[in-house]
C-alpha positions, 0 to 999 in steps of 0.5 A: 469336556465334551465326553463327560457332557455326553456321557452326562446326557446319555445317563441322564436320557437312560434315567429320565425314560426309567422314570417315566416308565415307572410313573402311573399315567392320570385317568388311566381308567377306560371309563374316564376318557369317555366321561364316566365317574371321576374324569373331573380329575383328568381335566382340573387339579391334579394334586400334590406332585409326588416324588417321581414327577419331580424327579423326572421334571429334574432329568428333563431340565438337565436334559435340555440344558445338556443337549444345548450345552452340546448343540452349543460346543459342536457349532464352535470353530476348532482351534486346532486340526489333525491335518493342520501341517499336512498341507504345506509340505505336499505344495512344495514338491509339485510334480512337473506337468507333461503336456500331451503330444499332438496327435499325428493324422494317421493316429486322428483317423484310428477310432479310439482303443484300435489298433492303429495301421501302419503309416505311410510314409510321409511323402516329400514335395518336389 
């Protein structure tokens, strides 16, 4: 459903721009916009509608109801997932966590990514 939604809305966005390219513009004319002979029109009645305007006024309306069916659809929760059995199996085979070994003085007195010295040997009380 959702690709024939989008596929509907792509055909009808590439329909309304050809039919609106395709339409004359009203005062088109230099002199109108300036005020000079017949820009009465641009301001009042623009006459009968022809049949481009409602052409594109029909692709305009099954655009907005398109793009709102789709904002609608995308904002719904998904009832099913790609990933929906992955999860379980990888919790019950845990890897065993080693804990670090406490570092012995002669390694805490090595700077980091030196080689360490020999150690002496640990000397024994008496």
């Amino acid at each position: 459903m959702i690709i024939a939604l989008t596929l509907l809305h792509v055909l009808v966005s590439i329909f309304m721009i050809a039919v609106v390219l395709l339409q004359s513009g009203k005062g088109a004319e230099m002199g109108a916009s300036f005020g000079s002979g017949g820009s009465q029109s641009v301001f009042g009645a623009g006459g009968g509608t022809t049949f481009l305007s409602k052409m594109t006024t029909g692709a305009a309306v099954i655009f907005m109801l398109t793009s709102l069916t789709l904002a609608y659809i995308s904002g719904q929760p998904s009832s099913s997932s790609i990933m929906s059995g992955k999860g379980k199996s990888a919790t019950t085979t845990k890897m065993p966590v080693q804990m670090p070994q406490p570092m012995t003085p002669a390694q805490q007195s090595t700077p980091a990514g030196m080689p360490g010295a020999p150690a002496a040997p640990p000397q024994q009380q008496k």
